[in-house]
C-alpha positions in Angstrom: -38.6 -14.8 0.8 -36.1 -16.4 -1.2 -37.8 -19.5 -3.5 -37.4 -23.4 -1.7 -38.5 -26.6 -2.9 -38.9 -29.0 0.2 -36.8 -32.0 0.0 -37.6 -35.7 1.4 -34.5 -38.2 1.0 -36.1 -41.8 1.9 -33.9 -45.2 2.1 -35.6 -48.2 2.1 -35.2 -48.4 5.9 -35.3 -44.6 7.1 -35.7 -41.2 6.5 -32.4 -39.6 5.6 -32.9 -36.3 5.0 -35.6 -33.4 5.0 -36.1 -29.9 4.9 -36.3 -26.7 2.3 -33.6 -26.4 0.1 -32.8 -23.8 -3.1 -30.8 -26.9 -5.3 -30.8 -30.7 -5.8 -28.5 -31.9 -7.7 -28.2 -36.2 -8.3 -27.1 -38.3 -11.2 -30.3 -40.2 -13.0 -30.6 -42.6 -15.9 -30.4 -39.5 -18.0 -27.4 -37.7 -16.8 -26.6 -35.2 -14.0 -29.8 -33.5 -13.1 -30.2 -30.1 -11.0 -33.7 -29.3 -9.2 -34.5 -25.4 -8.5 -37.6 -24.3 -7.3 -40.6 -23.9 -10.3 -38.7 -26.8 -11.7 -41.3 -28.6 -14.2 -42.3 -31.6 -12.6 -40.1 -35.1 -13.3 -39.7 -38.3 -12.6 -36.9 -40.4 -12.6 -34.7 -43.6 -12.0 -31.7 -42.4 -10.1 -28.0 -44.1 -10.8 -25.5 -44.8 -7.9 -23.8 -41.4 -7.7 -23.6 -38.5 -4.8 -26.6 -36.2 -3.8 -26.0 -32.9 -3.5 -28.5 -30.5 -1.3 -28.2 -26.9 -1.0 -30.3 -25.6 2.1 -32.1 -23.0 2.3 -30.0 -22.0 5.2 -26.7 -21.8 3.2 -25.5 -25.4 4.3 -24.6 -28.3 1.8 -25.6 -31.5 2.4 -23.9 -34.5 0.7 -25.4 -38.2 0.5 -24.4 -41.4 -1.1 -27.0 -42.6 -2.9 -27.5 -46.0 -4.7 -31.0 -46.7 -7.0 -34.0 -45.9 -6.7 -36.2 -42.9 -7.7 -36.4 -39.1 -8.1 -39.6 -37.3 -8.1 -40.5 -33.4 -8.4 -43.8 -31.6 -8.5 -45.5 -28.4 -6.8 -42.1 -27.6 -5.6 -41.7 -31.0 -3.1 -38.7 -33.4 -4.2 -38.8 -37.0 -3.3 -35.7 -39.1 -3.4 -36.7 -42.6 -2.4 -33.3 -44.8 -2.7 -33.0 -48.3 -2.2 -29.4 -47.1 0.0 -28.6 -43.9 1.0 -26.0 -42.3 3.9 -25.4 -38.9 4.4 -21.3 -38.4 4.3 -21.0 -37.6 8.0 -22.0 -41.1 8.1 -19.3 -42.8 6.3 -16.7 -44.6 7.6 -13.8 -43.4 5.4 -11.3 -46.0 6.5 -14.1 -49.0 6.2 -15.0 -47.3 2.9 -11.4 -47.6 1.4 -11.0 -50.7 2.3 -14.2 -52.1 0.6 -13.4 -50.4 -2.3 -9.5 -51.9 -2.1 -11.3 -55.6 -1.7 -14.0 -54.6 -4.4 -11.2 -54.3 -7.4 -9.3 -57.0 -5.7 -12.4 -59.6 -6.6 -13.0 -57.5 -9.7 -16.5 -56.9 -8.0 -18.0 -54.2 -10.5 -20.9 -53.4 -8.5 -19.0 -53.2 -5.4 -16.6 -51.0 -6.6 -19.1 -48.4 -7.4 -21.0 -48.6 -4.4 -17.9 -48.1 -2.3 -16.1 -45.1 -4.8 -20.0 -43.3 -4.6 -19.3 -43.3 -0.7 -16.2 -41.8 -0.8 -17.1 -39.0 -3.4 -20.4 -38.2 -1.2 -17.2 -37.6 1.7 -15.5 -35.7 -0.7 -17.8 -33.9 -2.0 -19.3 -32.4 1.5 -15.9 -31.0 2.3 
């Protein structure tokens, strides 16, 4: 049996994603980070940036993530994010346009949130 680390993405309101995967890759404080199984244990803050999951079934999932934390030990990943949508979740169209009226009102913060969705799109396809 091929090695798996079990995954847990969290938002503050839901359970986004779970189940065994092979990689995790997100962006933290630090940089880029990838997660294999036998990884040594972390912990984290994560930055506004995509997650990438690589399933243990061959499937790649892709969420949006903005803040919060990324922990690993004993091969079981916990992502708990203050926001976080999966990409089959975004609206493209409502997504563009938030990002259009983000750099419009020179809203920094917005303006990430909003090009983070669209890469988490982009990046699942």
């Amino acid at each position: 049996m091929a090695a798996e680390l079990q995954v847990e993405l969290v938002a503050a309101d839901r359970s986004v994603w779970s189940g065994a995967a092979t990689l995790v890759i997100a962006r933290t404080t630090s940089g880029d980070i990838g997660v294999m199984p036998g990884h040594q244990p972390l912990l984290g803050v994560l930055e506004s940036g995509p997650v990438t999951i690589r399933s243990v079934d061959g499937g790649t999932v892709v969420a949006a993530v903005h803040g919060g934390f990324i922990s690993f030990a004993e091969d079981k990943l916990s992502l708990l994010a203050e926001v976080a949508e999966l990409s089959d979740e975004i609206d493209v169209k409502r997504a563009e346009r938030a990002l259009e009226r983000a750099k419009s009102e020179a809203d920094a913060a917005a303006e990430r949130r909003a090009d983070v969705r669209l890469r988490a799109v982009a990046g699942a396809h």
